[in-house]
VOZA-969965 format. One line per 8 residues: their letters; for each residue x, y, z of N, C-alpha, C. Coordinates in steps of 0.1 Angstrom, whole numbers, plus 5000, padded with zeros to 4 digits. Example, Ala and Ser with C-alpha at 12.3 -4.5 7.8 and 13.67 -1.06 7.14 Angstrom:
REM VOZA-969965
as = 5132:4943:5078:5123:4955:5078:5132:4967:5078  5128:4978:5071:5137:4989:5071:5129:5000:5079 $
This chain:
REM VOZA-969965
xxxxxxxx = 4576:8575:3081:4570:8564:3088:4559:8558:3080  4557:8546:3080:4547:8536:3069:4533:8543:3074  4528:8540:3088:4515:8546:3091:4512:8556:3096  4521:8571:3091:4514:8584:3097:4501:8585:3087  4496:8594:3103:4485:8603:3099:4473:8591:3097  4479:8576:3099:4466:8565:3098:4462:8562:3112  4450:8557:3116:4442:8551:3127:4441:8539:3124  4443:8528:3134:4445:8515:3140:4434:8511:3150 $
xxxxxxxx = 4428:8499:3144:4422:8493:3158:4427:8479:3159  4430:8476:3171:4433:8464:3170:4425:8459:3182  4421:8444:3182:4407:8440:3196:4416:8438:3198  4415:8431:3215:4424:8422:3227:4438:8425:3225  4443:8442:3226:4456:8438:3228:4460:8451:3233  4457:8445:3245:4465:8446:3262:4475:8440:3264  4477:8429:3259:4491:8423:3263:4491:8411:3248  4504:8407:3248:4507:8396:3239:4505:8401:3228 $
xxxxxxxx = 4502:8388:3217:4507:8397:3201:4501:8406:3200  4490:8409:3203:4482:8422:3203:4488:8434:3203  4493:8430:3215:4502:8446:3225:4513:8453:3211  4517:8433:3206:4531:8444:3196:4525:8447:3185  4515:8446:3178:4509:8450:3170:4507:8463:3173  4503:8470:3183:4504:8487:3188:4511:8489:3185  4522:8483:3194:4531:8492:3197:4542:8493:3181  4540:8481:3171:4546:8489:3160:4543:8493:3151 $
xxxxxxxx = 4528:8494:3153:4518:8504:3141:4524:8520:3148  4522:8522:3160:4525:8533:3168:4537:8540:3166  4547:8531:3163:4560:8534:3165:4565:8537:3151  4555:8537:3140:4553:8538:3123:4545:8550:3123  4536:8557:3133:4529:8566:3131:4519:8566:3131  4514:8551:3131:4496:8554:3135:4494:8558:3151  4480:8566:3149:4470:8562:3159:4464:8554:3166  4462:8550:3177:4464:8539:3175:4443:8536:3190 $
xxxxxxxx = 4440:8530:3185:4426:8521:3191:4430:8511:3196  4427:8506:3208:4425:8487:3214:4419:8488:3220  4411:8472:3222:4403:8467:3230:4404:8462:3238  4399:8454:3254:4401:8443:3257:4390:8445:3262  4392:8428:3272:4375:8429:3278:4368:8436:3293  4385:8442:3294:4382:8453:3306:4397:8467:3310  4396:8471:3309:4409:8482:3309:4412:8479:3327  4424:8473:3327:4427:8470:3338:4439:8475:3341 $
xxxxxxxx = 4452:8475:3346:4460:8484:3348:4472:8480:3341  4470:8466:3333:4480:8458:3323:4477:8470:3314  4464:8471:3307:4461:8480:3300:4465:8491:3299  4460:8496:3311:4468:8514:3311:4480:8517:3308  4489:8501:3312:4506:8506:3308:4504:8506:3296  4498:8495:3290:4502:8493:3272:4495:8508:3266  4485:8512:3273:4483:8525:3266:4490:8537:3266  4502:8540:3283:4508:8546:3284:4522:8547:3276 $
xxxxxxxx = 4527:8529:3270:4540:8530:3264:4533:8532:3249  4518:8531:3245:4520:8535:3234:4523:8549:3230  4516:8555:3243:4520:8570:3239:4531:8572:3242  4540:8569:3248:4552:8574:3242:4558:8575:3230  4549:8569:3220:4556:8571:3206:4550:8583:3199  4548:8591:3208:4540:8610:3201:4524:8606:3199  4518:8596:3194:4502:8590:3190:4497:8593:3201  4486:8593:3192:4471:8596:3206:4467:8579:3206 $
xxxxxxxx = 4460:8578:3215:4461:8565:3219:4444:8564:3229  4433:8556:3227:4426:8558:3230:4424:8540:3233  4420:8535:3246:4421:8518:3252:4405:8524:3255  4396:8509:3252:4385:8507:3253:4380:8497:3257  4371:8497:3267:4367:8484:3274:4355:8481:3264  4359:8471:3260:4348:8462:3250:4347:8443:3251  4335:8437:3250:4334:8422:3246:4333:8422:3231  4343:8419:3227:4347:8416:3213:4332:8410:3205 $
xxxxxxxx = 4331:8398:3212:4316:8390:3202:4305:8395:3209  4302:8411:3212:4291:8414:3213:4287:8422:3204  4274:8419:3193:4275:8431:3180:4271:8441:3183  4265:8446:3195:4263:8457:3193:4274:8468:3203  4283:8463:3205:4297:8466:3220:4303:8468:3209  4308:8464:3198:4314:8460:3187:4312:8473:3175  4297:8475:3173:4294:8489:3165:4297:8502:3178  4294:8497:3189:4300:8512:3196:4311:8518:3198 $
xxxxxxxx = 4321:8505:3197:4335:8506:3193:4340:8513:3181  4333:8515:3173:4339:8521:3155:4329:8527:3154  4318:8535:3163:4316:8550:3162:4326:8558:3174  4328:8552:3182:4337:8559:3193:4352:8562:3188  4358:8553:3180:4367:8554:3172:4364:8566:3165  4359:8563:3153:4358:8576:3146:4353:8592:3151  4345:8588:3159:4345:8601:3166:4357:8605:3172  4366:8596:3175:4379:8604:3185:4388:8604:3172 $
xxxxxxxx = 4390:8602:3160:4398:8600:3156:4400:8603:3142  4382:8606:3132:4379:8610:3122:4378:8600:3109  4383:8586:3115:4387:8577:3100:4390:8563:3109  4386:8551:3103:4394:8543:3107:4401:8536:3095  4416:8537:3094:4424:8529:3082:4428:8516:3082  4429:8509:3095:4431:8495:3097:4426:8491:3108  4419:8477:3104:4414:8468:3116:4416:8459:3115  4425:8453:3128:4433:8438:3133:4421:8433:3142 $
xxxxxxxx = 4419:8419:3135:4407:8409:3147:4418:8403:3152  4420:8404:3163:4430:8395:3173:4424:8389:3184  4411:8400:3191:4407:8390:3201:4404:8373:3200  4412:8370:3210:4407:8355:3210:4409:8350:3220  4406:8332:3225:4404:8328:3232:4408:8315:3229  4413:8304:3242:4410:8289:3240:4405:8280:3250  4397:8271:3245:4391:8265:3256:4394:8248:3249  4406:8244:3253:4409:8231:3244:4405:8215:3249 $
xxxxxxxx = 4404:8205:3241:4399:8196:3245:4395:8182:3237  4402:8172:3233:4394:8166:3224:4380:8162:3222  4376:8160:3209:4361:8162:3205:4357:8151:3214  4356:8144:3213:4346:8134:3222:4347:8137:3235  4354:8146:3241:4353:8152:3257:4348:8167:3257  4350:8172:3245:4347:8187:3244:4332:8187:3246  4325:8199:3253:4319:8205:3255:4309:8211:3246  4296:8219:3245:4290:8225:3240:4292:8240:3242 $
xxxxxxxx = 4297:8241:3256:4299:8253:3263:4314:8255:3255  4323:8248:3258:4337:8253:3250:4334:8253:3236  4332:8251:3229:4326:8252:3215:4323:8267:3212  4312:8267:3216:4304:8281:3215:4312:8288:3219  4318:8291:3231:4328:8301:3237:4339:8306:3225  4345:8294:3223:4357:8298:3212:4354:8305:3201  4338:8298:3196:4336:8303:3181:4335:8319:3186  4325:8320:3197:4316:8339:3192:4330:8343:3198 $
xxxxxxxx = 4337:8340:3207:4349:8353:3209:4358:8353:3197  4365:8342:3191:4371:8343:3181:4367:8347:3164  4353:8343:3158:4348:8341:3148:4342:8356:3151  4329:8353:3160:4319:8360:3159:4327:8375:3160  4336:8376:3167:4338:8390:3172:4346:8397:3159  4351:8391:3146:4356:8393:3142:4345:8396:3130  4334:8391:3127:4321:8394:3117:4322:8407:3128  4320:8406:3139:4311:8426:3141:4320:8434:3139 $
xxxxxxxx = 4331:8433:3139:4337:8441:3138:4340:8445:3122  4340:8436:3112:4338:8436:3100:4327:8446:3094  4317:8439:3103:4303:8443:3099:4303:8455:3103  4307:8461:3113:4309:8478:3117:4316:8488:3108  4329:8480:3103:4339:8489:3097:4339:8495:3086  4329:8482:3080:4335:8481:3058:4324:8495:3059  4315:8494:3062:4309:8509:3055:4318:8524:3055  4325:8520:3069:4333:8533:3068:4347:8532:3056 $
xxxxxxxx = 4351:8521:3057:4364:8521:3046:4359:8525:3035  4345:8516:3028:4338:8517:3015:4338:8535:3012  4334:8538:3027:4330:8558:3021:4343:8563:3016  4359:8556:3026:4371:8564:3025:4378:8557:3011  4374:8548:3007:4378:8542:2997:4391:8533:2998  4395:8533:3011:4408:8528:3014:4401:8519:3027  4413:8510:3032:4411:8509:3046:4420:8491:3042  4428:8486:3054:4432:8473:3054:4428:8464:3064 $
xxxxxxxx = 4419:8457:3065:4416:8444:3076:4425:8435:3078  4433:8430:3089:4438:8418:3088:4432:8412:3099  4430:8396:3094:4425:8384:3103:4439:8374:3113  4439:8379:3123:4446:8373:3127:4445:8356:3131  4449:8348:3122:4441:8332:3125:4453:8322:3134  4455:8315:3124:4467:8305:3135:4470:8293:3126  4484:8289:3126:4487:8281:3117:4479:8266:3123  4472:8264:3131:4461:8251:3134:4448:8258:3123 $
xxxxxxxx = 4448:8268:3121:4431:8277:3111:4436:8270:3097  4448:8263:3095:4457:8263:3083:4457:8245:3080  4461:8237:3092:4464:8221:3091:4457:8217:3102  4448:8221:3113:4444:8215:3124:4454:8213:3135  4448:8208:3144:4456:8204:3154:4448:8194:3159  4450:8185:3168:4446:8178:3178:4440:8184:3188  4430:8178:3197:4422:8189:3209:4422:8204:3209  4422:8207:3194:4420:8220:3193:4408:8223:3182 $
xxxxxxxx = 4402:8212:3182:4387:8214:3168:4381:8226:3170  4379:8231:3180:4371:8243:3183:4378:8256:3178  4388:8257:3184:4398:8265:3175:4405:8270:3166  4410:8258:3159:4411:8253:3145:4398:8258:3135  4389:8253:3138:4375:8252:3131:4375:8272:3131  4373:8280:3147:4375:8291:3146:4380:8300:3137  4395:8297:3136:4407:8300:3130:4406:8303:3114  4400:8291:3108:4398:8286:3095:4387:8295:3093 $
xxxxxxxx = 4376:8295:3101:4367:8303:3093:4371:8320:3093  4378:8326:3099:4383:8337:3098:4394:8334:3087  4398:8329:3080:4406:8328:3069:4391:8330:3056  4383:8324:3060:4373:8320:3051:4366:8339:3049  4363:8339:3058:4357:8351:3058:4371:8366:3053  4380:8364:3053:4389:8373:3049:4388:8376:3031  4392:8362:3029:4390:8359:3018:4375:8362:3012  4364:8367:3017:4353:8367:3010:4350:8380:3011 $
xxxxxxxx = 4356:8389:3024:4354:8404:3021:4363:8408:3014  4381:8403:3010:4388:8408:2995:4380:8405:2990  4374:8397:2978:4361:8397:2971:4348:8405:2970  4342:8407:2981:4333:8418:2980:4334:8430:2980  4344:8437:2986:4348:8446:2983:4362:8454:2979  4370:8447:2975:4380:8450:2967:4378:8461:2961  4366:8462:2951:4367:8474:2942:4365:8485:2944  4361:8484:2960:4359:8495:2968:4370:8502:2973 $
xxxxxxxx = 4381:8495:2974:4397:8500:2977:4398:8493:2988  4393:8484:2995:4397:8477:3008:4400:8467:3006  4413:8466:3016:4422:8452:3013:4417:8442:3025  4416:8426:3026:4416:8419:3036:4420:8412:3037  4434:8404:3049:4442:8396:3043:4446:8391:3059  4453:8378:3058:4451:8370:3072:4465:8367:3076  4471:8369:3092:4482:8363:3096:4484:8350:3104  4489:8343:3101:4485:8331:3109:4496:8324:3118 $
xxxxxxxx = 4498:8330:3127:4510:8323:3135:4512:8310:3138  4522:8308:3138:4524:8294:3146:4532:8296:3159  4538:8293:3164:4541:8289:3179:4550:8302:3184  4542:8309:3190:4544:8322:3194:4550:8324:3210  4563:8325:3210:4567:8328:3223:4559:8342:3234  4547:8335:3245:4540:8346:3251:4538:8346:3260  4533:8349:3272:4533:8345:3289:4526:8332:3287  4520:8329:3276:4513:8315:3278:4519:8305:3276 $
xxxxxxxx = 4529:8299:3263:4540:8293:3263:4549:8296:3272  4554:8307:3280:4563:8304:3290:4559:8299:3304  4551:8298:3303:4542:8288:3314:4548:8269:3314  4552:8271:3300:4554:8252:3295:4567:8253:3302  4569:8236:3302:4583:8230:3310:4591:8230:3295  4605:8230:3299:4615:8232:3287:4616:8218:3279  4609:8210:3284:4607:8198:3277:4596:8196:3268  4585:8205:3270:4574:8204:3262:4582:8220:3252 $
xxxxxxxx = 4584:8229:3254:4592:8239:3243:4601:8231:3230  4612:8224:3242:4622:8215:3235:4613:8205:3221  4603:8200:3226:4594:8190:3216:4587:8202:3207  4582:8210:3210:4582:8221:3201:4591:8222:3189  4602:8231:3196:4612:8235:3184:4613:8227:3174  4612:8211:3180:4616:8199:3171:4610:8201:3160  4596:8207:3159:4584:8206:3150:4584:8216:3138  4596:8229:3145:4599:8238:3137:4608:8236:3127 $
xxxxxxxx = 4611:8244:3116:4621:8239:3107:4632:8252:3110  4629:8266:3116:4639:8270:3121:4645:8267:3135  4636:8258:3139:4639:8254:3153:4642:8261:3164  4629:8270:3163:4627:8284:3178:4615:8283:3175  4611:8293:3184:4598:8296:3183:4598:8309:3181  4588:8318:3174:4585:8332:3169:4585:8340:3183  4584:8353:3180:4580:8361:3191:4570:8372:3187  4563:8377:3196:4555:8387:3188:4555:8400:3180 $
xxxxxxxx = 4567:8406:3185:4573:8412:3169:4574:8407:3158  4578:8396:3156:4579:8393:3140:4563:8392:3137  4555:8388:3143:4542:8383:3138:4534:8397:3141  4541:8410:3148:4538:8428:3142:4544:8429:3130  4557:8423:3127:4560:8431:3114:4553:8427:3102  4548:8415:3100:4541:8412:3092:4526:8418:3093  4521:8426:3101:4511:8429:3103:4513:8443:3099  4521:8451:3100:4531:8463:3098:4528:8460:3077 $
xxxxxxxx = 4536:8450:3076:4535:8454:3058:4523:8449:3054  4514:8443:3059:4496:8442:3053:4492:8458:3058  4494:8464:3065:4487:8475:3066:4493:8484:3063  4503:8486:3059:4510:8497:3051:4508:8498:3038  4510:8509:3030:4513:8505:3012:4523:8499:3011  4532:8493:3018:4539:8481:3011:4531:8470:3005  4515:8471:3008:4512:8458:3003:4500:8461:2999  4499:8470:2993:4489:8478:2984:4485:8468:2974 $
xxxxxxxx = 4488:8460:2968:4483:8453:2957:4484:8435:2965  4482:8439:2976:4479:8425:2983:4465:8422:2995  4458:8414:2983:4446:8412:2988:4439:8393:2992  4432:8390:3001:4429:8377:3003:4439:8366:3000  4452:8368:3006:4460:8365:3010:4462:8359:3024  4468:8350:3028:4471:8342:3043:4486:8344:3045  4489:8349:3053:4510:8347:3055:4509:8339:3067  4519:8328:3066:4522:8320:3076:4533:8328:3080 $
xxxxxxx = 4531:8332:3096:4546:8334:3106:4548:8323:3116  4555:8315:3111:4555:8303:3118:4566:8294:3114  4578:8302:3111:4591:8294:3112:4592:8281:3100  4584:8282:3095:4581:8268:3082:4576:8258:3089  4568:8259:3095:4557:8245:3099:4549:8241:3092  4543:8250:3081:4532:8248:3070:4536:8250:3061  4552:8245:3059:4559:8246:3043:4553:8230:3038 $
């Protein structure tokens, strides 16, 4: 298996891409950590199917963009677990809107849940990877963090700066043995998309060049070979899972 005997944290994933990011680090052999912003009984299943995969499995009620909820998180980790080998920023959020109607309130919201929570968690971890000499970060951003979108500045802007910041902890500590590297989805089949009318999907696909939309497995497996040694010599890197929209 790619990640025995390794520990996983991943924020906000209780459900959606998050969830498959557990469940196939789990299913590879990690350990497996998540967060959300309350352990509710969606939760407990995702924690229950993780353990079915033989892992210990420990779900944590945490606010992602709080720094100091955020360092209690990756001593709680390591205390239950001895090491942390990978951390996925996935919590996120959207509050959309074009700029001249947007908000100060949606602004700020998007940034600290999506940006900010992704610095604490950074800020918490690197000292422990630095001590183990290993450890892999991936930034989960979004193919709008990549070309923008429309009524999505807040997000977008988000998105982008976790690309920014990936790329500048590969750089600072690289030589340390820690890798940091970013996945950027594009149009992710999730309870939120299936919410859309088949007419707004159908104008979708149009937009894709394989003309579907992803699911969140494929945007775990790619998260699967950043945090495995399959990709040991890959650092401050961005992978588009997004069907060629940002070819």
């Amino acid at each position: 298996m790619l990640l025995e005997n390794k520990t996983a944290l991943i924020t906000g994933a209780a459900r959606g891409i998050g969830k498959a990011i557990a469940m196939k680090f789990a299913q590879e052999g990690a350990n497996i950590a998540f967060t959300d912003l309350v352990i509710d009984e969606v939760a407990l299943q995702t924690k229950q199917e993780l353990e079915g995969f033989g892992v210990k499995v420990l779900a944590i009620a945490s606010d992602a963009s709080n720094f100091e909820a955020a360092h209690q998180v990756i001593e709680e980790v390591v205390a239950a677990f001895g090491q942390i080998d990978i951390l996925v920023n996935n919590a996120g959020i959207t509050k959309d809107g074009l700029m001249l109607r947007m908000s100060e309130a949606q602004w700020d919201a998007v940034i600290k849940v999506n940006l900010k929570s992704a610095f604490n968690f950074v800020h918490a971890v690197t000292p422990i990877m630095i001590r183990q000499r290993t450890g892999s970060i991936i930034n989960i951003s979004s193919i709008v963090g990549v070309r923008g979108n429309a009524g999505q500045c807040n997000y977008s802007a988000s998105k982008a700066a976790m690309i920014g910041l990936a790329k500048s902890i590969a750089l600072e500590i690289g030589s340390k043995g820690v890798r940091a590297n970013v996945v950027a989805p594009g149009f992710i089949l999730t309870d939120m998309t299936a919410q859309l009318s088949d007419e707004v999907l159908k104008e979708w696909e149009k937009k894709i060049p394989l003309r579907r939309g992803g699911t969140p497995e494929e945007v775990a497996k790619v998260c699967l070979f950043l945090a495995s040694d399959l990709s040991s010599y890959v650092s401050g890197q961005v992978l588009l899972v997004d069907g060629g929209m940002g070819a």
